[in-house]
N, C-alpha and C positions, 0 to 999 in steps of 0.2 A: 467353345464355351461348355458344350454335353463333356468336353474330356476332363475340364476343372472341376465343372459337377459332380460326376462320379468319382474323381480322387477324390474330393471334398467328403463325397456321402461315404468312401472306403474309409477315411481318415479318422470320421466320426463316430465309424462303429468302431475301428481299431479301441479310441479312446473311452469306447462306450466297455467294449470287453474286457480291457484292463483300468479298471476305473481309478484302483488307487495306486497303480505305476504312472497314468496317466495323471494324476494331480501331485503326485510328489515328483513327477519329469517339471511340472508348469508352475510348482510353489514357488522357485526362485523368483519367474517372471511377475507369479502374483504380489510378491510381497513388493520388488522392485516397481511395480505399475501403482500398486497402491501406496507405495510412499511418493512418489512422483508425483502422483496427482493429488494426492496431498498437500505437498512441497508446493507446489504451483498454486493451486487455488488458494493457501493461507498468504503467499505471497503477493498473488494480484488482490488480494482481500482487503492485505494490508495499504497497497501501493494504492488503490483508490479509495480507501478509506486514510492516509497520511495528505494524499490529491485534496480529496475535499475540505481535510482538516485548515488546510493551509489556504487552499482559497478561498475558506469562510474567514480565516483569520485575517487575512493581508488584503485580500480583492484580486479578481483576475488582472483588472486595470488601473490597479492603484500602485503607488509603490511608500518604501518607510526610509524616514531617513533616522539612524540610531548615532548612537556613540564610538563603537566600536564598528569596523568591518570584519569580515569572515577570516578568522586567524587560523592557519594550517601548520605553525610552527610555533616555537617558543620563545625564535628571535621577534615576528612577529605580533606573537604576545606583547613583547616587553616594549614593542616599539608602539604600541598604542593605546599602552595602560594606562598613558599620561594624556588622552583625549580630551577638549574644554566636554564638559554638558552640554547637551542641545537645549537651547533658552528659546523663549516666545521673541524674544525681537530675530531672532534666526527664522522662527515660523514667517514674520512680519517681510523680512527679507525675501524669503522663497515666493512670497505671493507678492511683492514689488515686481521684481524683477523678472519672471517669468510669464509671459504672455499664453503659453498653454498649459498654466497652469489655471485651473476650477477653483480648488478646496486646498486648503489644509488646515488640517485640524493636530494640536497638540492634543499626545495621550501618555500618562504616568499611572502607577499601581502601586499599591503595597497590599498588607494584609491587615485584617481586623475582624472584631470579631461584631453579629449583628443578632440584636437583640429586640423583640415583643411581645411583651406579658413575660410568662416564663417559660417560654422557647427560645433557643440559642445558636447559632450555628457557628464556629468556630473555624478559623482561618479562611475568611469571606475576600477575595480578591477585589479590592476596593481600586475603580478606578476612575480615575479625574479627566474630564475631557472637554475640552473648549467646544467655541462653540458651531465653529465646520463639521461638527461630527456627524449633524444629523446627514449627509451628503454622504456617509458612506453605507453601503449596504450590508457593511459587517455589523453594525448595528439597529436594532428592530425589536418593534414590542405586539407581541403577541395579544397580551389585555393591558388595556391602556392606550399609552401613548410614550413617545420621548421626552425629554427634556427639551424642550426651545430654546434659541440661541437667547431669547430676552430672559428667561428664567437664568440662563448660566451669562448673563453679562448683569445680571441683577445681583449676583451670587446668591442666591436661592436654597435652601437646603433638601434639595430635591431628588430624588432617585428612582431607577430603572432598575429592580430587582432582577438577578438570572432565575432560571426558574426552576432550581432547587432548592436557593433559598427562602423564595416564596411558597415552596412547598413543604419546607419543614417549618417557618415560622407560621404560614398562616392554615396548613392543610387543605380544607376545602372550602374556607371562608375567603370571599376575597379584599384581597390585599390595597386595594385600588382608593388611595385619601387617607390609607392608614398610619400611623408614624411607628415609623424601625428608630432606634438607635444603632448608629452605626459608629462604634470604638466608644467618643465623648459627648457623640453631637444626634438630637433626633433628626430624621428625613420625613417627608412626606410622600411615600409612594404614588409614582406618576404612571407607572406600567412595570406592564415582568414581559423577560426577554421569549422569547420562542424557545424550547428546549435545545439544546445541540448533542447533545446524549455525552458521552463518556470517548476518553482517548487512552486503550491501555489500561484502562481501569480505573482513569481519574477522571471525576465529572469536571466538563467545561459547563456545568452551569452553576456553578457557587461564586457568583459576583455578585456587584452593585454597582452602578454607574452613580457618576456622582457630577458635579461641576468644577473644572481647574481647581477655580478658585478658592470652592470649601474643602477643595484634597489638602491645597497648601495650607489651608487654616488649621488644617487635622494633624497635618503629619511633617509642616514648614515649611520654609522656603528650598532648602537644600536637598531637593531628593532627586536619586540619582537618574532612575529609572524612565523619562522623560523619552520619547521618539514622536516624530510628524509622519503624519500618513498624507498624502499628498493623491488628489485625484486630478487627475490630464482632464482638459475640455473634451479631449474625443480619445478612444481607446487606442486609437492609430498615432496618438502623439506623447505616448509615454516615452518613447527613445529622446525624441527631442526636449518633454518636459523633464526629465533624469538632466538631459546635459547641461539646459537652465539652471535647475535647483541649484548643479554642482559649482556654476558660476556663479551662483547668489551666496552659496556658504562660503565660498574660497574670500568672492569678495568682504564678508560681514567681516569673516576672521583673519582678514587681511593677510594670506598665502602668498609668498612670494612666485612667481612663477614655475621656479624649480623645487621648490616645496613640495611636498605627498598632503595627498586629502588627510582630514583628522578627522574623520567621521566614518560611516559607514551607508550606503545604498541598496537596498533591497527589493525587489521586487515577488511575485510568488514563485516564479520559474529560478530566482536565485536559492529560493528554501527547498526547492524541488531536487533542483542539481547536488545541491548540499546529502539531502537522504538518499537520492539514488546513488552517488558516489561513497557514501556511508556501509549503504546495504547490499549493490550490486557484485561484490565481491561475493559477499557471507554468503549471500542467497546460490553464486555458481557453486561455490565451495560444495552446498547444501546437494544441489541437483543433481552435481558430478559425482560425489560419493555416492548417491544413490544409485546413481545410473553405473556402477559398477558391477552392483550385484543382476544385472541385464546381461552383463559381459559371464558372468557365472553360470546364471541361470540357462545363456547361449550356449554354454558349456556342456552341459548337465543334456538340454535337448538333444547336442549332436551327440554324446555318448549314446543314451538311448536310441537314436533312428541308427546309429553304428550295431547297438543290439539286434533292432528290429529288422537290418538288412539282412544280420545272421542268419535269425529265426526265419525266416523268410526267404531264404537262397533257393530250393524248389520251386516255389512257386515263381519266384522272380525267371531263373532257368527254363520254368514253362513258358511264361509270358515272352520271352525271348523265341525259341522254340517254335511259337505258333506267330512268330512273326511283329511282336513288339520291335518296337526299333528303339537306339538307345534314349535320346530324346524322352519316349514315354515312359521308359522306367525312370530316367530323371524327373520330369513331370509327377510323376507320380509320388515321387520320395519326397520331392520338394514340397510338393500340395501338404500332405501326413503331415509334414514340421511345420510349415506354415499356420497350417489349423491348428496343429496343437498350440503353436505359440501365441497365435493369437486368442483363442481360446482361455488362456491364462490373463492375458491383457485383457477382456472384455471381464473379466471375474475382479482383476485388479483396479480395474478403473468403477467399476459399483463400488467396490471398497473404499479405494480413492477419495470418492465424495462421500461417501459415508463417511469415515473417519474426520475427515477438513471439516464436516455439518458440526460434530458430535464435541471437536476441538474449539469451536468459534462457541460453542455453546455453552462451555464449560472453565473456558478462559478468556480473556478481556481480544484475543487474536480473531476478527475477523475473516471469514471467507468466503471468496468469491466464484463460485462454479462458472467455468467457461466453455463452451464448448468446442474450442477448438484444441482445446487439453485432451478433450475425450479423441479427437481422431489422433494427436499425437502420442498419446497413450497406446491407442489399438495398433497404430501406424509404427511404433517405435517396436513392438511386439513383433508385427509383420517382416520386419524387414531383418531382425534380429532370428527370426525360425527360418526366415531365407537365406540369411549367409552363413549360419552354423550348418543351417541342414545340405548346404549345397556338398560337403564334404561326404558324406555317405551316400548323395541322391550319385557322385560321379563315379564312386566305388562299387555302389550298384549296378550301374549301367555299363561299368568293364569286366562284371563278372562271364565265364563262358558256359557258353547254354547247356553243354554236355555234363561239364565237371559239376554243373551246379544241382542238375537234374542225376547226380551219382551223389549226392548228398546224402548223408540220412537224417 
């Protein structure tokens, strides 16, 4: 441990006496560690912030049933473009016939615009939802209240503002028994939703909730956009309440046994698979090109301790001389690259997070500081001034004590 010491404290003034041979040896590593941790934090930034988005949207234990299923081709496309609409007597179905099934609720959207006094807001996600909705926790009001299933079985003209829209319509008057127009038809504000902040730069809080029924009064019978959210009695019985549903739809829509689903099944771990299969390529693509300039930067080191071994053949030849053995001169050359390299990765990874801070900050890209970024930053450094430097630390140690100390 005193012999790692003192390399370490040699290593340190080395790089203390050549300061700016020493930061132009370790800029490669710097730049390489500071995009890396970069790279990484904007990425786990993302991945739990797309994580949340989805399981505010869908429910950890709920699942949707839509129109379409996840198309990965063109033939696929074409083969389920021609899908029926999912209807309420298929809701009606799903909760017949499946016994661990809770809830479901139909839910449909369009856009419109919502209007009080003369404030405006413009392309307001208007959306219709029967009346199991209050059952799921993707829905919730922050001041106020929901809609109740007898308000949306009364067909009521009632709404659950998001809560940007009740913040550009009402400011800081509240909103609560006031009436919006929304598209042709006034509402009576019943509550505003909790904020959910922004996705990429688009705010998720410009809606309105509304009741089925005055969606289809608003905007008709035929709209396409219609999906069921369906919640299992218990979380442990989603697998079984999925293979239900899919027996309830097959049966509604009269499937003959070797027939394909005309629908689609989704739960939040299918939207999850979906984005990391989406993004977990781009994002290697992303790290491994970076991590190239590590390969350079390894480069760059072992040149210089090749220098430093020159510069330093006397003294090495002494060390030998009074009895070094070669091991310590290895030890010792190893230690030098080691600290310098890592040296550069500790400089890179302050950067690292600094940059990722300063990018989340200034563009809609979330990031997430981790720390185990930071040891594989410094760790990715260490191990890269070990295997470049090991080339000069063995060239060292085969030099002979005589001819070295006949150096000038």
């Amino acid at each position: 441990m005193n012999q790692f010491y003192e390399a370490a404290v040699i290593a340190l003034g080395a790089i203390w006496a050549n300061k700016l041979r020493s930061f132009l040896t370790v800029l490669g590593n710097i730049v390489a560690v500071t995009s890396i941790i970069a790279v990484v934090s904007l990425v786990q930034g993302m991945n739990g912030y797309v994580t949340n988005a989805i399981l505010s949207g869908v429910g950890a234990d709920n699942f949707t049933i839509q129109r379409m299923p996840v198309t990965r081709t063109e033939a696929d496309e074409e083969r389920v473009r021609n899908n029926p609409r999912i209807t309420l007597d298929e809701a009606a179905a799903v909760r017949k016939y499946s016994d661990n099934v809770g809830a479901v609720a139909a839910q449909t959207q369009s856009r419109s615009m919502a209007s009080f006094g003369s404030e405006t807001v413009d392309g307001v996600q208007v959306q219709g939802v029967s009346r199991d909705y209050v059952y799921f926790g993707t829905f919730n009001a922050e001041r106020g209240r929901l809609i109740n299933p007898a308000e949306i079985d009364a067909n009521r003209p009632v709404t659950v503002l998001g809560w940007d829209v009740a913040d550009k319509l009402f400011g800081i008057a509240d909103p609560i028994d006031k009436m919006v127009k929304i598209g042709s038809l006034h509402f009576r504000v019943v509550g505003v939703s909790e904020k959910k902040g922004s996705f990429l730069g688009n705010s998720q809080d410009t809606f309105a909730i509304i009741p089925l029924s005055v969606f289809r009064k608003m905007f008709g019978s035929r709209f396409f956009g219609m999906q069921l959210l369906v919640k299992p009695k218990d979380p442990e019985l989603v697998k079984a309440a999925m293979d239900e549903a899919t027996v309830a739809l097959r049966i509604q829509r009269r499937l003959r046994p070797n027939e394909p689903d005309n629908f689609g099944m989704f739960t939040s771990d299918t939207f999850l698979d979906i984005y990391h299969t989406a993004t977990n390529g781009i994002f290697a693509v992303l790290i491994g090109v970076v991590a190239l300039s590590l390969v350079v930067g390894g480069i760059v080191i072992m040149n210089i301790m090749l220098m430093v071994v020159s510069e330093r053949t006397r003294e090495i030849g002494l060390r030998k001389a009074l009895g070094a053995r070669r091991r310590d001169i290895v030890w010792q050359i190893l230690t030098e690259s080691v600290t310098l390299s890592t040296f550069g990765g500790v400089i890179g990874t302050g950067l690292g997070f600094i940059l990722a801070i300063v990018i989340s900050k200034l563009s809609p890209l979330p990031a997430a500081v981790q720390g185990w970024s930071v040891a594989i930053g410094i760790g990715i450094t260490a191990v890269v001034g070990l295997f470049f430097g090991l080339y000069p630390a063995m060239r060292a140690a085969r030099l002979d004590p005589i001819e070295a100390l006949r150096r000038e």
